[in-house]
N, C-alpha and C positions, 0 to 999 in steps of 0.2 A: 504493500500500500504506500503510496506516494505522502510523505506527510506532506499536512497542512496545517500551519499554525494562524490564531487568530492571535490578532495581539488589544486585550479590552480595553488599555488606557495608557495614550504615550500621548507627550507635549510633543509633537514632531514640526510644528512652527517654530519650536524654541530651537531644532538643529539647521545648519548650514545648509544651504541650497544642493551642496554638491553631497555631500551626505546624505540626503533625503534620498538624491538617486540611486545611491547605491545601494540604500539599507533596504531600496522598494523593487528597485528591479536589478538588481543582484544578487538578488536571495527568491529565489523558485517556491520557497516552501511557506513565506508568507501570503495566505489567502486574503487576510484582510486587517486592519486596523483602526481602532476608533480614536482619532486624537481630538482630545475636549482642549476649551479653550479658557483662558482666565479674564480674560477683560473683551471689550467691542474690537481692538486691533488684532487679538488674537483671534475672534471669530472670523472676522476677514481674512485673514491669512489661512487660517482653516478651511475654510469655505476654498478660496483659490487651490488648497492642496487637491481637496475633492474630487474639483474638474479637471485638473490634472493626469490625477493618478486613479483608476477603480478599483484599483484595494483599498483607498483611503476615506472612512466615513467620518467625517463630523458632526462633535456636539458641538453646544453651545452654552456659554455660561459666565460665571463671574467667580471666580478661583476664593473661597472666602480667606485665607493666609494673605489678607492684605489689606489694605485701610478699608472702609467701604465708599460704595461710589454717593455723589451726591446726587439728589431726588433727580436731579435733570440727565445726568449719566443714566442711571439707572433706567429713566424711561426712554433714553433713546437707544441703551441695549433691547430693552423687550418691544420695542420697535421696529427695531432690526433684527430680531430672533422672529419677532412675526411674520415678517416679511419675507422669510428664508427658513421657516418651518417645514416646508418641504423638502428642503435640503437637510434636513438636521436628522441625522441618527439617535440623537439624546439630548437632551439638557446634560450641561456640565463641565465645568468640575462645578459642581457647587458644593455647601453643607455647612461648619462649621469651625470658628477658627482654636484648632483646640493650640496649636502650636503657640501664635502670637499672642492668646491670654496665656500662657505660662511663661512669654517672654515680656510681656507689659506687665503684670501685677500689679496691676493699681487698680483701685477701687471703682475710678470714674471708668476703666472701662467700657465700653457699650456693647454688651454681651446679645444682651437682646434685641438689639436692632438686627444683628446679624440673625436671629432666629425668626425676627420678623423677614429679613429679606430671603432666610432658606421658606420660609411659609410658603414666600409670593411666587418663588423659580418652581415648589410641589402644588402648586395650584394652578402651573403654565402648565405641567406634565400630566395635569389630570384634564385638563381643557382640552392639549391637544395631541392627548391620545399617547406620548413620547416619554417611553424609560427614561430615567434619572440615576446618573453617575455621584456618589457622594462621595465629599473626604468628610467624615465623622469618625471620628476614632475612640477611646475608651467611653470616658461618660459622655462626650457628643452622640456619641450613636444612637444613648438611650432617648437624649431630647428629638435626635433625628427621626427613631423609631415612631415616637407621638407624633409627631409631624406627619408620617407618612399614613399610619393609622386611620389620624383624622378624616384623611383623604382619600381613606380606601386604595392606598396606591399598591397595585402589584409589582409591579417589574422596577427595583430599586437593584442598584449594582452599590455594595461597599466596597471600593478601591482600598488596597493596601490595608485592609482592616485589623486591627487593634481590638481588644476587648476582654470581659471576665465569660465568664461560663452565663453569668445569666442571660446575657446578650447575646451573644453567641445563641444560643437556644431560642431566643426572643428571635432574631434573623432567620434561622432555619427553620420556625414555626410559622412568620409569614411568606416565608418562599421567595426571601432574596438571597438575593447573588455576591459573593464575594468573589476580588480579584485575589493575586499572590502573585510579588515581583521575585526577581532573581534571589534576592536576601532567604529565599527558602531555603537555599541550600547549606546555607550558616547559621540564621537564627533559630531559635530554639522557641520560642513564642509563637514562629509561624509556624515553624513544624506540628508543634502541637494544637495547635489552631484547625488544619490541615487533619489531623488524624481525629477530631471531635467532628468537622463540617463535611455533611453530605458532599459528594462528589459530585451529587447530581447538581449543583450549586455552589460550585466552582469553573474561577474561569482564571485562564494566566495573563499578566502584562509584565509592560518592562517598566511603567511611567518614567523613560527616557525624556529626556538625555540626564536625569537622575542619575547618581554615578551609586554603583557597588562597588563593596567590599569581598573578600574571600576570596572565589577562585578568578574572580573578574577586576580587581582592584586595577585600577590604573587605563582601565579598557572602556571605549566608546559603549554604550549603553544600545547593545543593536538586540531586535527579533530574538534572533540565531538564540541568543539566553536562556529561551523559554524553554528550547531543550531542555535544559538541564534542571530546570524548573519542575517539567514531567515526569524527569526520571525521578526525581525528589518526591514526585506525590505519589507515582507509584510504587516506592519503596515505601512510603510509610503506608499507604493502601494495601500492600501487599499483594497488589493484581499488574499481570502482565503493564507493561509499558504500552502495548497498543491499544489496549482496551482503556487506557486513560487517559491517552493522547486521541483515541477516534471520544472517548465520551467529552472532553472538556473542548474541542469541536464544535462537538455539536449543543452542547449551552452555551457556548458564545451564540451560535449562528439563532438559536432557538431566542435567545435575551434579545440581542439586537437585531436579526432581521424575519424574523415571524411574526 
């Protein structure tokens, strides 16, 4: 069987033009990849890659790891996400910023605006009709989980996900989707993560050009990774390599294009 890897969340407007070609058509065994966007210039850029390349689907979104936009940015991002909702494979990256409150700790904060604006982006994916890409990570997940709840949302993807067992179980009780980058084959949190989460509710990325450590330190962040990503989940599955390389296939394709 010929592999084919999907790759569910790469920045590939953040890599060099000349990169872009090689890592897309120099590599055979990429079927397809979702690269979300963090602000309006990077949906633009996204979008361009799109029509470019047809491996490459875009979301759209507002990256929350960063200040937030002001009322007038913000509406002429969902302006422009309206307007090219047909083109959009997802909403995304969005969610919550767990990183930046642990790097600001101050009290003024504004914790909650940003739960207001993850509201407004899961009220665009229930409107119109389009999976949503999250970064939520330990207790963000659980404020994300309410959020998604509210809204009856099915098809939610947690990127790089983080979390305790209760969540974990909260995620595979409403039938969302977790990614898992390269760091699987050295961390010990995603491994074990990995060996608690359905397989049927698994999907691999690289969120490139994010650099790894381990056996990739020092190396461009390409596809080709995810191998090794595979053989990582199927050693701790303890089922054939192909039989988890053909299933996490096909929940990418089932998530994103069914």
């Amino acid at each position: 069987m010929k592999l084919k890897l999907v790759d569910a969340h790469i920045h590939l407007d953040q890599y060099k033009d000349d990169d872009i070609n090689r890592l897309i058509n120099h590599y055979s065994a990429l079927h397809a990849l979702i690269t979300v966007s963090t602000d309006l210039n990077s949906c633009n850029r996204n979008l361009e890659l799109s029509k470019n390349y047809p491996q490459v689907h875009a979301a759209f979104g507002f990256h929350p790891e960063q200040h937030l936009p002001s009322e007038e940015d913000l509406q002429t991002l969902i302006a422009w996400m309206a307007e090219h909702k047909n083109q959009m494979a997802a909403i995304g990256e969005v969610g919550l910023p767990y990183y930046l409150k642990q790097d600001k700790k101050e009290a003024a904060f504004p914790y909650n605006q940003y739960v207001e604006l993850l509201d407004c982006f899961i009220q665009l994916s229930k409107e119109w009709e389009k999976p949503i890409v999250l970064h939520a990570v330990y207790e963000d997940a659980e404020a994300a989980c309410d959020l998604l709840e509210k809204y009856s949302i099915k098809k939610a993807h947690f990127h790089w996900f983080k979390g305790d067992m209760k969540t974990i179980l909260r995620l595979e009780r409403n039938g969302y989707y977790i990614s898992v980058t390269p760091d699987i084959t050295y961390e010990k949190e995603i491994q074990e993560l990995v060996q608690h989460f359905p397989l049927e509710q698994i999907m691999v990325e690289t969120d490139g050009p994010w650099p790894f450590e381990g056996p990739f330190k020092g190396q461009m962040t390409h596809p080709k990774m995810m191998k090794e990503s595979l053989k990582k989940i199927a050693s701790l599955k303890k089922l054939p390599l192909s039989v988890v390389t053909e299933k996490i296939l096909q929940n990418s394709m089932d998530f994103y294009f069914h």
